[in-house]
N, C-alpha and C positions, 0 to 999 in steps of 0.2 A: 865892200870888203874884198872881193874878188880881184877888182882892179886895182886894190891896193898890194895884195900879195901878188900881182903879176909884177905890179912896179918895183916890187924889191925884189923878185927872183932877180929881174933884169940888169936892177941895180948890182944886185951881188954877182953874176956874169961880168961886172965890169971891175968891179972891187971897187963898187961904190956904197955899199947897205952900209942902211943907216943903224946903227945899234941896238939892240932890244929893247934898252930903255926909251928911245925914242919913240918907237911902235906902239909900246904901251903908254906912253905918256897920251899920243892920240886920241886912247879910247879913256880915260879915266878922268875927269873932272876935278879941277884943281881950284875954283869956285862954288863948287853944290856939293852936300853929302848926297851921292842920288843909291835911294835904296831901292831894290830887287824887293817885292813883295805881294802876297796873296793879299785881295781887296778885301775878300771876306772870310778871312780863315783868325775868328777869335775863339780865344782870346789873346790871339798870337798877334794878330794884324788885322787891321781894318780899315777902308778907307777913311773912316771917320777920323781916325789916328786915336782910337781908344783901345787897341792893343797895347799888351806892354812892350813888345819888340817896336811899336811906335815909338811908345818912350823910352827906351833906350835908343832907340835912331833920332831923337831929339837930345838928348844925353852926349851922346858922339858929334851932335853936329854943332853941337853947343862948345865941346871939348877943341873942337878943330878950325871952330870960329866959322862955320860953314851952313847957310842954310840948308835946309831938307828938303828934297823932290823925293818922288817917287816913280819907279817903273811898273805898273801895275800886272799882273797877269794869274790867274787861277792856280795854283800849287801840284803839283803831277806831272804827269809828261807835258815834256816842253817847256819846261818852268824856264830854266838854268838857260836853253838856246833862243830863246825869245827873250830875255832878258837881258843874263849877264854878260854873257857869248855875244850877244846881238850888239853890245857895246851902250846902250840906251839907261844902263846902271851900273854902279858899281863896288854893291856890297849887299850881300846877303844877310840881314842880320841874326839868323835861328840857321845853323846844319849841324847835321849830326858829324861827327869825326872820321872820317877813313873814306868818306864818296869821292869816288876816280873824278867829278864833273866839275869840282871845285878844287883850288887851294885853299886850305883849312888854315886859319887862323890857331893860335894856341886858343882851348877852349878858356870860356866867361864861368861855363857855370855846370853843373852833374846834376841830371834829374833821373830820375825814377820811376817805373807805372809802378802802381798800387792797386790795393781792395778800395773801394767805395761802398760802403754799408749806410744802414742807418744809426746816427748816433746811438739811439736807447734801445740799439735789436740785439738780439741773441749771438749775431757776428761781430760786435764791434769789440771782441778781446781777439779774433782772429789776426794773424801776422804773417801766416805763411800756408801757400795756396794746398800744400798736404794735409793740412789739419782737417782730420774727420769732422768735423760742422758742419765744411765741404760738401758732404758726400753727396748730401739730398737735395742740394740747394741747386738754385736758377742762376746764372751766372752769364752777364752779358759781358762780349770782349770784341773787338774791333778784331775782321776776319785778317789771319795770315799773320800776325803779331808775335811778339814774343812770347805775351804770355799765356797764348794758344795753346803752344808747345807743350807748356810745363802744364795748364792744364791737363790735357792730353796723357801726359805722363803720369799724373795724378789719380788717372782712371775719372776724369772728369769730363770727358768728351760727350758723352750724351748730357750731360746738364749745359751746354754750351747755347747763347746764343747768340750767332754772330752779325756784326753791321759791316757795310763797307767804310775805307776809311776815303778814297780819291774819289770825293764827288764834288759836285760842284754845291757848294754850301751856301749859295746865294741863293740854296731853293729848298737845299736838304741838311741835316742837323745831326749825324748820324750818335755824336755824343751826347747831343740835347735828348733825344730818345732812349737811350741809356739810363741817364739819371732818371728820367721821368719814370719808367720802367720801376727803377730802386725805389724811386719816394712813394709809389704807387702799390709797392708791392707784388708789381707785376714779377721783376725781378728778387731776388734775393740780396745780391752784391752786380758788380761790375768790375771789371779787369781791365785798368785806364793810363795812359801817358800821364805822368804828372802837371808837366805844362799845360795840357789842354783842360786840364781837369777841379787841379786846385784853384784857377783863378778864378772859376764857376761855383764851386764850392764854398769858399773863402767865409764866407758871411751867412751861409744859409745853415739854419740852426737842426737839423733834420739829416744832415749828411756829414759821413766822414770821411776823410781817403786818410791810407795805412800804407806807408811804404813795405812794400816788400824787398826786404834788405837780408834775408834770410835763405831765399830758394839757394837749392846746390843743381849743381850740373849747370847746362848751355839749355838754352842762348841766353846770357846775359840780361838784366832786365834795368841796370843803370846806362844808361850813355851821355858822354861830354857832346857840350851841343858849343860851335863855334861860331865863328864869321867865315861866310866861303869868300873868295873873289879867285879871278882870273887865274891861270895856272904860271900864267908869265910874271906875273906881278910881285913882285918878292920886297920890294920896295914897298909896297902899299902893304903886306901881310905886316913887314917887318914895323910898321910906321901903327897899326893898327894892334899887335901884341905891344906894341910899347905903352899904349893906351891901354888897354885892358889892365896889366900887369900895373900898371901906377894909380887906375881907378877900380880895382873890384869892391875894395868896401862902397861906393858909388853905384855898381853893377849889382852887388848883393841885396842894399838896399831897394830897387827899383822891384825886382827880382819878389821878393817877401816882401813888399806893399802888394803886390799884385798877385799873391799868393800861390808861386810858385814853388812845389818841395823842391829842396837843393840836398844836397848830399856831397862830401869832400870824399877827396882821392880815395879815401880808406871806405868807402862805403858806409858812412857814420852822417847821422842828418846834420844842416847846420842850422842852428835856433837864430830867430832876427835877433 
């Protein structure tokens, strides 16, 4: 990569540089959907390809007529420069909206953390993290979160207990221990990403998660989650919202089979 931006400084000393779209044509595969993703970060991605952001990168690669690779690497620092940057992939398929690291695609889809209770417990009419139920209760939440905060704010910091969330998950489960906590009653409730959390939930008759679509004040507890790629790339964001924008009933669907909570622009759920 180094000897290639010396070639075009040198090039453009001459008025010879080759255009930007050509530079990026270099790094970006016009034969493979090659995805950027965590090997074992589900039910997001998996090597197995039983994540659902698999299947949606089977979905897009089916769309583009492009078979599917993948670039593997652990989620946290260094994702994005060992990766995307590294030129080895060239689509992120899960980022949240506004990260400097990426060019953000228009978002696919709006998720939501929630409460996770137990179906037939004394919290499962709860909906929002003020509600005195609250007060005495055990409350797991992934540390430094959003809805830390608004615990916090709640006067609910001593009922808190928190996980990390950047571990390496091929050895640690720090949401698998959450829920066990709830069905155990070690816990009371749990404070969760909806992604990570309804696909886990989905079918298991003993657990609910409750959007919280209610709290007032910051920090936000909804976020649009997109496609990252390149920053140079405008061409492939441009070519990649055309897809989205003409298959979301196809993206939604994938989305709620795999039991992820969705929620439209307005903050309102959306039903499969």
């Amino acid at each position: 990569m180094r000897r290639l931006t010396t070639a075009l400084t040198i090039a453009a000393g001459l008025g010879l540089a080759a255009p930007a779209a050509a530079q990026v044509a270099d790094l970006r595969s016009t034969t493979q959907f090659r995805v950027c993703a965590d090997p074992a970060n589900m039910p997001m991605s998996s090597r197995d390809g039983t994540g659902f952001e698999n299947r949606l990168a089977e979905y897009f690669g089916g769309l583009l007529d492009m078979p599917v690779t993948y670039s593997w690497f652990p989620s946290g620092t260094g994702f994005i420069t060992r990766t995307l940057r590294a030129g080895t992939c060239d689509v992120v398929i899960g980022y949240a909206q506004g990260d400097e690291l990426v060019q953000n695609t228009n978002h696919y889809y709006t998720s939501v953390y929630g409460l996770v209770v137990p179906r037939d417990g004394p919290l499962a009419a709860v909906d929002r993290l003020s509600d005195p139920a609250l007060k005495e209760a055990d409350i797991g939440v992934v540390a430094g979160t959003p809805p830390a905060t608004h615990l916090a704010r709640a006067g609910l910091a001593p009922n808190m207990r928190g996980v990390d969330l950047f571990v390496d998950r091929r050895v640690e489960d720090p949401m698998g221990e959450l829920l066990e906590g709830v069905k155990t009653g070690d816990l009371d409730a749990a404070v969760l990403w909806g992604p990570l959390i309804g696909p886990r939930i989905k079918e298991d008759p003993d657990l609910i998660f409750i959007p919280l679509l209610k709290e007032e004040g910051g920090p936000k507890l909804f976020y649009r989650i997109t496609m990252g790629v390149r920053l140079e790339e405008q061409e492939w964001k441009r070519q990649l919202n055309s897809l989205i924008r003409r298959n979301q009933d196809g993206i939604n669907q994938i989305l709620h089979d795999a039991g992820v909570p969705l929620i439209d622009d307005y903050g309102r759920e959306v039903l499969p």
